[in-house]
DRENBAVEX-178958 format. One record per residue (C-alpha): x, y, z negated. Coordinates in Angstrom, 1 decimal. Each point is the difference from the previous one (the first is absolute). Layout:
% DRENBAVEX-178958
<kese X="X" Y="Y" Z="Z"/>
...
This chain:
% DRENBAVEX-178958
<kese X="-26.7" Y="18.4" Z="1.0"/>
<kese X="2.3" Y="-1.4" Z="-2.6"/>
<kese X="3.3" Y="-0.5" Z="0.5"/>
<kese X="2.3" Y="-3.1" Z="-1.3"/>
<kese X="3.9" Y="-0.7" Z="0.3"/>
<kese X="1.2" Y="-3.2" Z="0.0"/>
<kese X="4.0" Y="0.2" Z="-1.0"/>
<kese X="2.2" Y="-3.2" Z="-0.1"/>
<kese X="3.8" Y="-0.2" Z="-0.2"/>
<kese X="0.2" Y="-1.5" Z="4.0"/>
<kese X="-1.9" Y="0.2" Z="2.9"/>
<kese X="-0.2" Y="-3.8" Z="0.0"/>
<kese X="-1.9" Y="-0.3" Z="-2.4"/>
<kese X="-3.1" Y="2.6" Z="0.8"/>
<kese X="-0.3" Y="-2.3" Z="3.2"/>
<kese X="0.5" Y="-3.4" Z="-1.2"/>
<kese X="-1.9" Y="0.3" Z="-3.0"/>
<kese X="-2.2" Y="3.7" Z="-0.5"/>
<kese X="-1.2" Y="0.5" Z="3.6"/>
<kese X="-3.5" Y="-1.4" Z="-0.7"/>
<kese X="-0.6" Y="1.8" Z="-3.7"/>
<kese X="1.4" Y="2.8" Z="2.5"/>
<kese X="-3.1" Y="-0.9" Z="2.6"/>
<kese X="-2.5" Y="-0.8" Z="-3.4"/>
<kese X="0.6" Y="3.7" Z="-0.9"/>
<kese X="-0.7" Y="1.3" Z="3.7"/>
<kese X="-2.9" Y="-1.9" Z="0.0"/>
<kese X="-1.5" Y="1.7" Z="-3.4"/>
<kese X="0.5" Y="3.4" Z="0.9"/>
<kese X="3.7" Y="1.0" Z="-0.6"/>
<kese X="3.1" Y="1.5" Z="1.9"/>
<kese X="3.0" Y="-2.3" Z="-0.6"/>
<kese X="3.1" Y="1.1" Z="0.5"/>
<kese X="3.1" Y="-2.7" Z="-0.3"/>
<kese X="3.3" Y="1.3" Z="-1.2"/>
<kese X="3.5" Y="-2.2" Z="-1.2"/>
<kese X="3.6" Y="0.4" Z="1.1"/>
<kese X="0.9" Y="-0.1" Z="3.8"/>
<kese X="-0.2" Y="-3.3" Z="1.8"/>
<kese X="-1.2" Y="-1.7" Z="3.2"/>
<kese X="-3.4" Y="-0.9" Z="-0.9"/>
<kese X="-0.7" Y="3.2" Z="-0.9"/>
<kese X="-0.4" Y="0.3" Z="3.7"/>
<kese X="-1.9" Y="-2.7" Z="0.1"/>
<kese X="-2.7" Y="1.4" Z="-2.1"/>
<kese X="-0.2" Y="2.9" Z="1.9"/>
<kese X="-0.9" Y="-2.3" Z="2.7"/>
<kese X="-3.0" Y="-1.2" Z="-1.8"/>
<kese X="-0.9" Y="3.4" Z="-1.0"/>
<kese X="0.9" Y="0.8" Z="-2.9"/>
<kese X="1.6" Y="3.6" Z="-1.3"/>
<kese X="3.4" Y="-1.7" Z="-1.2"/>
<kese X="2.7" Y="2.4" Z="-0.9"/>
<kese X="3.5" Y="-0.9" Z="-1.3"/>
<kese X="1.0" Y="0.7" Z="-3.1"/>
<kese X="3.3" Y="1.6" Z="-1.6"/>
<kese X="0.9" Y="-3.3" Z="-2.2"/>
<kese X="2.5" Y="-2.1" Z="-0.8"/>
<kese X="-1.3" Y="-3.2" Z="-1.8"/>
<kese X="2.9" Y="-0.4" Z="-2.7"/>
<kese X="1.4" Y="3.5" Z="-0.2"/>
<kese X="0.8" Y="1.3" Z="-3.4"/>
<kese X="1.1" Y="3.6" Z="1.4"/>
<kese X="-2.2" Y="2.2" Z="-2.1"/>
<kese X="-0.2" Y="2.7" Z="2.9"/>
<kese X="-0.9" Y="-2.7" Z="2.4"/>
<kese X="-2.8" Y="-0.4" Z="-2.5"/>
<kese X="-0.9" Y="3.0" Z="-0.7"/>
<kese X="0.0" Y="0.7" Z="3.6"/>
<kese X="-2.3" Y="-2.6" Z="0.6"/>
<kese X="-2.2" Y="1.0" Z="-2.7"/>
<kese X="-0.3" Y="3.1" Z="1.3"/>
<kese X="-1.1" Y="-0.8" Z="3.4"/>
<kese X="-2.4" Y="-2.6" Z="-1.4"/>
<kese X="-1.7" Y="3.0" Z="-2.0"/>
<kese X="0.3" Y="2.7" Z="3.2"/>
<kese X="-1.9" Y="-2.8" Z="2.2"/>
<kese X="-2.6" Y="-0.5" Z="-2.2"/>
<kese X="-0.9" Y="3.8" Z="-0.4"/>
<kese X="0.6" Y="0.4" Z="3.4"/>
<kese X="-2.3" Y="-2.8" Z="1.4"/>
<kese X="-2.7" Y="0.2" Z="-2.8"/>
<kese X="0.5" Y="-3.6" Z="-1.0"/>
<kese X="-2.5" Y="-1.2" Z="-2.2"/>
<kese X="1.1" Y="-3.4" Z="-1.5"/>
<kese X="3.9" Y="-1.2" Z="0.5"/>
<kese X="0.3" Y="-4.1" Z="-0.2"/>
<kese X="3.5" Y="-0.9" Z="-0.8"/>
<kese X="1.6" Y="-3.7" Z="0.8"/>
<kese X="2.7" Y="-1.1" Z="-2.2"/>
<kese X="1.2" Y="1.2" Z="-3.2"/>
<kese X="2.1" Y="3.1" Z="1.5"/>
<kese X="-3.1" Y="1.5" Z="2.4"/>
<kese X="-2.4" Y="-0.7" Z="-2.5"/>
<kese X="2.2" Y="2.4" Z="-2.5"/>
<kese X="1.0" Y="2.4" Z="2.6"/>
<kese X="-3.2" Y="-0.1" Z="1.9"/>
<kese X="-1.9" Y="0.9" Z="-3.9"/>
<kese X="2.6" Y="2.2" Z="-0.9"/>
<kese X="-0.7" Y="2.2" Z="3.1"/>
<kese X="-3.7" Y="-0.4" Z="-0.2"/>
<kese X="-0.1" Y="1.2" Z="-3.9"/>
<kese X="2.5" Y="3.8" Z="1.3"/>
<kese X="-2.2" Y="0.1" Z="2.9"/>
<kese X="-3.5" Y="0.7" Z="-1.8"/>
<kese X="-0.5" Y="-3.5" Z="-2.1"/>
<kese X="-1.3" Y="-1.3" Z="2.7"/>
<kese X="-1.4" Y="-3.7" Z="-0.1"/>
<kese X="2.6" Y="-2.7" Z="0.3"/>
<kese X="0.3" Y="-3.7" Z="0.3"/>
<kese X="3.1" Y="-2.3" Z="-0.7"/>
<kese X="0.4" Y="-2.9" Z="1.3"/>
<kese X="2.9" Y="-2.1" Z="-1.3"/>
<kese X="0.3" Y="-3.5" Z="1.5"/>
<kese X="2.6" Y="-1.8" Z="-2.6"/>
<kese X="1.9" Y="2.0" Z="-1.6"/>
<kese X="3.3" Y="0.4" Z="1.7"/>
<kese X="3.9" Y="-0.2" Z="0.0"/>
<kese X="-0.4" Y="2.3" Z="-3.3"/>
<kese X="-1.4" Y="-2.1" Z="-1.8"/>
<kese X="1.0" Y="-3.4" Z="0.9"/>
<kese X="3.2" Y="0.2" Z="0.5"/>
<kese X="2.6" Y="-0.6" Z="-2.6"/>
<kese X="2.8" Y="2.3" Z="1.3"/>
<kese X="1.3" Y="2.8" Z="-1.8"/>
<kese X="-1.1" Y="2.6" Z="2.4"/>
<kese X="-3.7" Y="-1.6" Z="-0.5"/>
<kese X="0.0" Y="-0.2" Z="-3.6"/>
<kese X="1.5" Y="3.9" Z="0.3"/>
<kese X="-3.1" Y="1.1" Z="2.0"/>
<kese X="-2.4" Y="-1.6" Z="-1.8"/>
<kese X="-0.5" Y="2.5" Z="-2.9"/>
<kese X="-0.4" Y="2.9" Z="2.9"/>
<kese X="-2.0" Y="-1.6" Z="1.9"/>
<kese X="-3.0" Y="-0.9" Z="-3.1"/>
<kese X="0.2" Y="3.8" Z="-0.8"/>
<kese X="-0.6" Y="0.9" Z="3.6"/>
<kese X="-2.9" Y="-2.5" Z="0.3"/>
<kese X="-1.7" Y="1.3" Z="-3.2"/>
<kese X="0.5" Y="3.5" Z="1.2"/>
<kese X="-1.3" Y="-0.8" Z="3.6"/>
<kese X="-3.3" Y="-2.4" Z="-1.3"/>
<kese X="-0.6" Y="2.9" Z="-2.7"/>
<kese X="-4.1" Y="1.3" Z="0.2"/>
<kese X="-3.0" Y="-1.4" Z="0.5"/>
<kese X="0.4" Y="0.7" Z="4.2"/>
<kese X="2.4" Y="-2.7" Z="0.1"/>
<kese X="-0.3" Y="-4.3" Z="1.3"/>
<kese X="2.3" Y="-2.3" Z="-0.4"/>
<kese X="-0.5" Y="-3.3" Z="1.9"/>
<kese X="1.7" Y="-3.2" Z="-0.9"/>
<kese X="0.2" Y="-3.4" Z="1.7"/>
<kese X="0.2" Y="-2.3" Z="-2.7"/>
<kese X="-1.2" Y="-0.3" Z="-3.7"/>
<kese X="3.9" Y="0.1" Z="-1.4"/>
<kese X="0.4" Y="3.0" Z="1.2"/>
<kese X="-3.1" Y="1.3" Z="-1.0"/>
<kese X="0.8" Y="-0.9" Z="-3.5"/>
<kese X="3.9" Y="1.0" Z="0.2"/>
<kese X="-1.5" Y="3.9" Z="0.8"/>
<kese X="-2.2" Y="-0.3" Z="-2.6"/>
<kese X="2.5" Y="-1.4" Z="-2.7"/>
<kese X="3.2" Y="2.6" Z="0.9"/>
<kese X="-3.2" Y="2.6" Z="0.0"/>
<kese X="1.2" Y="1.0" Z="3.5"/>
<kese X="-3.6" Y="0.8" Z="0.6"/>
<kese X="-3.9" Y="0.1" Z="-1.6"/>
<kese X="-1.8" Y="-2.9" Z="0.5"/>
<kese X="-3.0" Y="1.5" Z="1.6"/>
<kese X="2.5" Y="1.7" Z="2.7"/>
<kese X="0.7" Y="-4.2" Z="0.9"/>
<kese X="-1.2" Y="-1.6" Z="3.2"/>
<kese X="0.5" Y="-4.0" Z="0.7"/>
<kese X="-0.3" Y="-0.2" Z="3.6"/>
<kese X="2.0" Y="-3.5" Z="1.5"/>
<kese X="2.1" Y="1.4" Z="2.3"/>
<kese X="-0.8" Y="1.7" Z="3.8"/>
<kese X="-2.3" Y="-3.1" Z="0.8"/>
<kese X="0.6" Y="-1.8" Z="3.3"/>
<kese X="-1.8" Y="0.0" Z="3.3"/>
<kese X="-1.2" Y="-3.6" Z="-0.1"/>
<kese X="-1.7" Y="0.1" Z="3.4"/>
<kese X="3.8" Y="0.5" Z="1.3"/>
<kese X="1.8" Y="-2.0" Z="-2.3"/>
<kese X="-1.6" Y="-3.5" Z="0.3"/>
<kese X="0.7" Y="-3.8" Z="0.5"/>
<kese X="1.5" Y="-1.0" Z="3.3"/>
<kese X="-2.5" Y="-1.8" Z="2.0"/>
<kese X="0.4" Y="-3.3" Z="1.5"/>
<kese X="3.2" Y="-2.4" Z="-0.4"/>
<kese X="1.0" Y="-3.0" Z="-1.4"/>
<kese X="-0.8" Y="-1.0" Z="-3.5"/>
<kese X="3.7" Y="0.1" Z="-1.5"/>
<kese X="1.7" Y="-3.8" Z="-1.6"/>
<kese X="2.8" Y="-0.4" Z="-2.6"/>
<kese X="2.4" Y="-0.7" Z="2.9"/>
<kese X="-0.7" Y="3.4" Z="1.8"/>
<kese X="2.0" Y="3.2" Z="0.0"/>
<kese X="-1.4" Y="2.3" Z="-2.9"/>
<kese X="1.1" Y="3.7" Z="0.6"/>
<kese X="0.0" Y="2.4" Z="-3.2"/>
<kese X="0.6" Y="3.7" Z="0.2"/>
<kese X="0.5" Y="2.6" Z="-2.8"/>
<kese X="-1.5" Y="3.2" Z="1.4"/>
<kese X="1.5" Y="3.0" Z="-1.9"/>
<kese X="2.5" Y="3.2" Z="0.0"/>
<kese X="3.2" Y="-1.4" Z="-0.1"/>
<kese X="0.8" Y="0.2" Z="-3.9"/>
<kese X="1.9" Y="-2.0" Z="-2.8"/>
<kese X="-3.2" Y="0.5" Z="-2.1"/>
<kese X="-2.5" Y="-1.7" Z="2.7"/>
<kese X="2.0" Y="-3.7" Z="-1.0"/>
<kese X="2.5" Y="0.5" Z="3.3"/>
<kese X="2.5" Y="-2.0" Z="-2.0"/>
<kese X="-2.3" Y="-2.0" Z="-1.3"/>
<kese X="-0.9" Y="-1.1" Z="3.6"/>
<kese X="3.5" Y="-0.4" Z="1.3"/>
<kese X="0.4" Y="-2.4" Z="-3.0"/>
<kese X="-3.0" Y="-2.2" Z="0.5"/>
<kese X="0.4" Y="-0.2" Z="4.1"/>
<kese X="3.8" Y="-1.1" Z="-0.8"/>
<kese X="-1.7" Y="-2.7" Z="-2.5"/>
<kese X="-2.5" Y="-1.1" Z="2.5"/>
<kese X="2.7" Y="-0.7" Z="3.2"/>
<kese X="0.4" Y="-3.1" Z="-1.4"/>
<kese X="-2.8" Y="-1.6" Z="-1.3"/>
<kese X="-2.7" Y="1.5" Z="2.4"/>
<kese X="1.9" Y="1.0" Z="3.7"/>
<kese X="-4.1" Y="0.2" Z="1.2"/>
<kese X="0.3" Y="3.4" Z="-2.2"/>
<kese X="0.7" Y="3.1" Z="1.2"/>
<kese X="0.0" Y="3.0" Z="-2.2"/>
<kese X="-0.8" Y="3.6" Z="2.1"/>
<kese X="1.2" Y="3.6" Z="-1.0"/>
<kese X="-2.6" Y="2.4" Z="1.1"/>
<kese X="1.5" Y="4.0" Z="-0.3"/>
<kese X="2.7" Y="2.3" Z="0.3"/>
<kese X="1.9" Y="1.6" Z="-3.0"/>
<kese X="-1.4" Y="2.9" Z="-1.5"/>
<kese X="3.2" Y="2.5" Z="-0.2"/>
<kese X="-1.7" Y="2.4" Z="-2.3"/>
<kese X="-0.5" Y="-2.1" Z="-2.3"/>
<kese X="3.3" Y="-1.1" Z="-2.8"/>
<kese X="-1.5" Y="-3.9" Z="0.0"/>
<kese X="0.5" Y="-0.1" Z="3.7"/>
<kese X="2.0" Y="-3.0" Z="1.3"/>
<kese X="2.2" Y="0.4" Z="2.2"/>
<kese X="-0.7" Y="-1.0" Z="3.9"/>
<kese X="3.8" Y="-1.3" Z="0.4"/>
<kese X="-1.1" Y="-3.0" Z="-2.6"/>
<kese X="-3.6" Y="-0.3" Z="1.9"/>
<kese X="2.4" Y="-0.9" Z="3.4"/>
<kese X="2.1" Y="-2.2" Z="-1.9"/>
<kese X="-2.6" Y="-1.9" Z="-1.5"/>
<kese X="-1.6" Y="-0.6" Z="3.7"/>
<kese X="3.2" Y="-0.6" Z="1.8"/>
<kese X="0.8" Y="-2.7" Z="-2.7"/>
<kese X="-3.5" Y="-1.5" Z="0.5"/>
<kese X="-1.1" Y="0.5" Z="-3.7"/>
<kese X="-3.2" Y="2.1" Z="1.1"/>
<kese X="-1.5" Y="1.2" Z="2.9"/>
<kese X="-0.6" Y="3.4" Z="0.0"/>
<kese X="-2.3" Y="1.8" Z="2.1"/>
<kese X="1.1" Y="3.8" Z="-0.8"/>
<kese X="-3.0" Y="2.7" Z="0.7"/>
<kese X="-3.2" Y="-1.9" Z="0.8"/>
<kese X="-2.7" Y="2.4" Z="1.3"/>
<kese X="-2.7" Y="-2.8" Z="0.7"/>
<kese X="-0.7" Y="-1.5" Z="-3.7"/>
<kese X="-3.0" Y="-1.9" Z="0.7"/>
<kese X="1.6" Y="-1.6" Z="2.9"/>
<kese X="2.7" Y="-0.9" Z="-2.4"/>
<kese X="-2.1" Y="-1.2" Z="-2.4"/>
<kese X="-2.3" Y="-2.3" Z="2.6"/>
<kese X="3.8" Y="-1.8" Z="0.9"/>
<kese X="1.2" Y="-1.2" Z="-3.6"/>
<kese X="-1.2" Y="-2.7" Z="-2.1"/>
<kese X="0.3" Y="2.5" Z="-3.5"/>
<kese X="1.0" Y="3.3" Z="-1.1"/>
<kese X="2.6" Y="0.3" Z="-3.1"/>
<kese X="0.4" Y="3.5" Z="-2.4"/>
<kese X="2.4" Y="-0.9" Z="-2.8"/>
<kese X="0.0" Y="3.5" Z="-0.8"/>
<kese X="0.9" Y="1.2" Z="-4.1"/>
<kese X="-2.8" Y="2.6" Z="0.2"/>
<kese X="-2.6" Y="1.2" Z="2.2"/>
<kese X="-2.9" Y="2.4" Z="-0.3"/>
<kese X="-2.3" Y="-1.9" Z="2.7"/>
<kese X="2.1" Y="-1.7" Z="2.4"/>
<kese X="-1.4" Y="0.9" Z="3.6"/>
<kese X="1.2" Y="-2.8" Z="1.7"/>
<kese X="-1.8" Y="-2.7" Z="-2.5"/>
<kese X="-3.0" Y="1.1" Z="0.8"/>
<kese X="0.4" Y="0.2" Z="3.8"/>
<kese X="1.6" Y="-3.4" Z="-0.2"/>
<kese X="-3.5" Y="-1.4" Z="-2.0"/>
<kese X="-2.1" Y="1.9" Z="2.5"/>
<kese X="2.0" Y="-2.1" Z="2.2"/>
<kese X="-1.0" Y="-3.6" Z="-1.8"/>
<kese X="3.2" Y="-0.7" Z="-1.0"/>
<kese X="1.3" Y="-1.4" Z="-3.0"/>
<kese X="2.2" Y="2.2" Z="-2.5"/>
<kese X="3.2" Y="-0.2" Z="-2.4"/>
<kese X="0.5" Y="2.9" Z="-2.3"/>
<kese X="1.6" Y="0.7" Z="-3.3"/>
<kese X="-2.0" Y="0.3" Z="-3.3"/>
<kese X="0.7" Y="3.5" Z="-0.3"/>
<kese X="-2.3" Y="3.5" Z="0.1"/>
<kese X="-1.3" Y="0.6" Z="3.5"/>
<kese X="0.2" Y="-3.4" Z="1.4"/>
<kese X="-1.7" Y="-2.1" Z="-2.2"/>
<kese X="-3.4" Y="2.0" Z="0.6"/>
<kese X="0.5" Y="-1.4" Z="3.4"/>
<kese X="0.5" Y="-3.4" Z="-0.6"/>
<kese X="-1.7" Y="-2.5" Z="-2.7"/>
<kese X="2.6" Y="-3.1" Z="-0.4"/>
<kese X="-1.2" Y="-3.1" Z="2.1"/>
<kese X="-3.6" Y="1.7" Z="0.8"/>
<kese X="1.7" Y="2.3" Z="3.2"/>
<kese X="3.5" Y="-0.1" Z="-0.5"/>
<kese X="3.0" Y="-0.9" Z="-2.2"/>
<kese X="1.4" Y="2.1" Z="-2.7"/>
<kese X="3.3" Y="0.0" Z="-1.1"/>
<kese X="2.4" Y="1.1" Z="-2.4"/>
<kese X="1.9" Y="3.1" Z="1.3"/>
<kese X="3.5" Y="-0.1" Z="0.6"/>
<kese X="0.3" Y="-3.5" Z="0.3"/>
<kese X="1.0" Y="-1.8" Z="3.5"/>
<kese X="-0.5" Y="-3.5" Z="-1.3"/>
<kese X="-3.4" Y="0.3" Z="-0.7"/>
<kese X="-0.3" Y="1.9" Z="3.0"/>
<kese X="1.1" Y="-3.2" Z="2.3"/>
<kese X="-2.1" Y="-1.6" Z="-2.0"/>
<kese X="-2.9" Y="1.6" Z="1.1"/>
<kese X="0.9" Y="-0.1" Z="3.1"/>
<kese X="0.7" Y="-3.3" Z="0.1"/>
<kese X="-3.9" Y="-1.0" Z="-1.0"/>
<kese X="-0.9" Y="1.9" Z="2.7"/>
<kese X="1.5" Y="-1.6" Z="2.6"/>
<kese X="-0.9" Y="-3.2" Z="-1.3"/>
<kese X="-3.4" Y="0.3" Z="-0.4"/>
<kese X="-1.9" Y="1.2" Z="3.0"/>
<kese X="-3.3" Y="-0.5" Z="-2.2"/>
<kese X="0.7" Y="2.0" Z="-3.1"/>
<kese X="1.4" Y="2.8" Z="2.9"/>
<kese X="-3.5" Y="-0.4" Z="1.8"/>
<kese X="-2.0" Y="0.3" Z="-3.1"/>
<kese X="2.1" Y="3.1" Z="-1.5"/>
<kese X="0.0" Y="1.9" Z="3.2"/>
<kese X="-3.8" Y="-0.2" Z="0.4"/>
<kese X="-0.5" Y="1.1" Z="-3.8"/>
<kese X="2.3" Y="3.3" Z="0.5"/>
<kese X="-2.1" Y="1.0" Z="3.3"/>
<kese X="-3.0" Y="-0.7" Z="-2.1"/>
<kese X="1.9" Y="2.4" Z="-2.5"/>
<kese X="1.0" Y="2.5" Z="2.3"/>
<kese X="-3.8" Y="0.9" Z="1.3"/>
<kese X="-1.5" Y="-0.1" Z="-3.6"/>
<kese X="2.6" Y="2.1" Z="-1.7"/>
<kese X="2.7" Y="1.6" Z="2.3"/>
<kese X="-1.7" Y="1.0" Z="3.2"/>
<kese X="1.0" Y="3.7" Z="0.8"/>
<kese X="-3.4" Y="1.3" Z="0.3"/>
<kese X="-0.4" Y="-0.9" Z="-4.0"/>
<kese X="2.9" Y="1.9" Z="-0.5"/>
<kese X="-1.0" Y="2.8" Z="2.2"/>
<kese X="-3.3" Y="0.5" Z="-1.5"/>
<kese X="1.8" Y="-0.1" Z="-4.1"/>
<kese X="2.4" Y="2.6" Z="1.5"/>
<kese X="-2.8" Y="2.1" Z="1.0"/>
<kese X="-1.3" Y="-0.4" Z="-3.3"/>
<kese X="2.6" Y="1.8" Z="-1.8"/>
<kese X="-0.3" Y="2.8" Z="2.8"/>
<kese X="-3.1" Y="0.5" Z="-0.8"/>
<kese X="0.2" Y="0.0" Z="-3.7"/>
<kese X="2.5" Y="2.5" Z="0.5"/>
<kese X="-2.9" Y="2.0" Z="1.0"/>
<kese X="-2.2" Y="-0.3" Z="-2.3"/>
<kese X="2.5" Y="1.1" Z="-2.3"/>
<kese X="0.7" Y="2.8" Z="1.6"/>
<kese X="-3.0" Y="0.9" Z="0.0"/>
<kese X="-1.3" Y="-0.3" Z="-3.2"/>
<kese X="2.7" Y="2.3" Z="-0.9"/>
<kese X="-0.8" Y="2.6" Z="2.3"/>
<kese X="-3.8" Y="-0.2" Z="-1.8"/>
């Protein structure tokens, strides 16, 4: 029996969005066995099952022994367990994860990089340092013809291709992790929604300056006036490994002052989903943004920005509304039309469900993920021929 290791930077994130590629892979024939840093659904996925083990990283450490430490165990664990593909999530576990795999045998490896990260999108100094390091790393990691590299969205694909960060025929476009459209779905029943009702918006995301947080702030503080009905939702907690993080001191002031609602850790999404009138993302950059697409499995309508990621989600005033990024006017704009047109929201959130099954339903994903495992394969083994 093969065996296939999934490796993420948290625990979180296997569960929330990996578990049923995780399930897809049992189901074909091979051993999984989860690994990330230490966290609490890592118990959780033992609880399902699954061989998770915690890993010896730290997300944003530069310590070179850290590194190499972590290197090294990556490469030991692999010998030691056999492992016959490693699948790496993000731009650090798809290096490190490659890295090992190529020491430990050139064994068959997948990437998986969904956006491309804090490195490369963010204009600090300690980002623009890194980024040199970390195309080397990625060339060196996607080197031979037993390596994949999936990508969520055509910009990206092209961006790799253009800085030569990888060959062309080692490319993938798969949209995203797919969602589970028989749990995220339209609320059944209620009331048809008028101009004078409530309307409820939420912005599901990690708590980041780069999702539009600002942004969001702004347009709620625009809004207060002209449209009380309104009520702009904060759905997430800051994400402390991470440099763009906002701090949760501003998150509490915002609430106390009544500028936003925010909702902190929401384990229940679809639930979410089925209580608000839209779902906002005025992110700068995404790769696929999970949360659009388990909002338009939900039927509801959608304001993005016109940036890489999100606008493969959304098609302006067919299921959603596209924006400019960075840009709070336009954003209360949008929100704005919403509210006052219960039609054009009725019309938009039907055509993103309608999207959601034909393009982004997770077992489309699952089955182009599979793909690439098995022309991994077939590589292999026309080499061993």
């Amino acid at each position: 029996m093969k065996r296939a290791l999934l490796f993420a930077n948290t625990e979180w994130y296997l569960y929330n969005f990996r578990l049923s590629l995780a399930r897809a892979l049992q189901a074909a024939g091979y051993e999984v066995i989860l690994i990330s840093p230490p966290g609490p659904y890592g118990h959780k996925l033992r609880e399902l099952g699954f061989d998770w083990r915690p890993a010896p990283m730290a997300r944003l450490s530069l310590n070179p022994f850290s590194e190499l430490r972590l290197l090294w165990w990556l490469i030991q664990l692999l010998r030691h367990e056999q492992i016959d593909v490693v699948h790496g999530f993000t731009i650090k576990c798809a290096v490190y994860g490659s890295l090992a795999a190529r020491v430990a045998g050139n064994r068959p490896r997948i990437g998986a990089v969904a956006g491309l990260g804090y490195v490369f999108t963010s204009r600090s100094i300690k980002a623009l340092v890194l980024r040199p390091m970390v195309r080397l790393a990625l060339r060196l990691a996607l080197g031979g013809k037993r390596a994949r590299l999936i990508l969520q969205n055509p910009d990206d694909m092209a961006l790799f291709e253009s800085a030569r960060l990888a060959r062309p025929d080692q490319l993938r476009l798969i949209p995203g992790s797919g969602v589970d459209v028989t749990r995220f779905k339209p609320a059944e029943g209620g009331a048809k929604r008028t101009v004078d009702d409530a309307f409820r918006i939420v912005l599901p995301a990690r708590l980041l300056w780069d999702k539009g947080i600002a942004e969001w702030v702004a347009a709620a503080e625009k809004l207060k006036s002209t449209h009380p009905q309104i009520t702009l939702l904060l759905a997430g907690e800051p994400d402390a490994g991470n440099p763009a993080a906002v701090p949760a001191e501003k998150f509490k002031a915002w609430h106390n002052a009544g500028i936003i609602e925010w909702l902190g850790k929401v384990d229940d999404m679809p639930a979410l989903f089925q209580s608000v009138d839209a779902v906002a993302l005025p992110s700068y950059r995404e790769g696929l943004p999970k949360s659009l697409i388990e909002a338009a499995g939900c039927g509801l309508p959608l304001i993005t920005t016109d940036v890489p990621g999100c606008r493969e989600v959304v098609t302006h005033e067919q299921d959603g509304l596209l924006i400019p990024p960075r840009n709070a006017d336009a954003l209360a704009a949008a929100i704005a039309r919403l509210a006052d047109d219960p039609e054009l929201c009725q019309q938009l959130g039907a055509a993103a469900r309608q999207r959601a099954l034909a393009e982004f339903d997770e077992q489309i994903v699952i089955e182009k993920t599979l793909g690439v495992y098995g022309d991994l394969q077939d590589a292999q083994s026309c080499q061993t021929h």
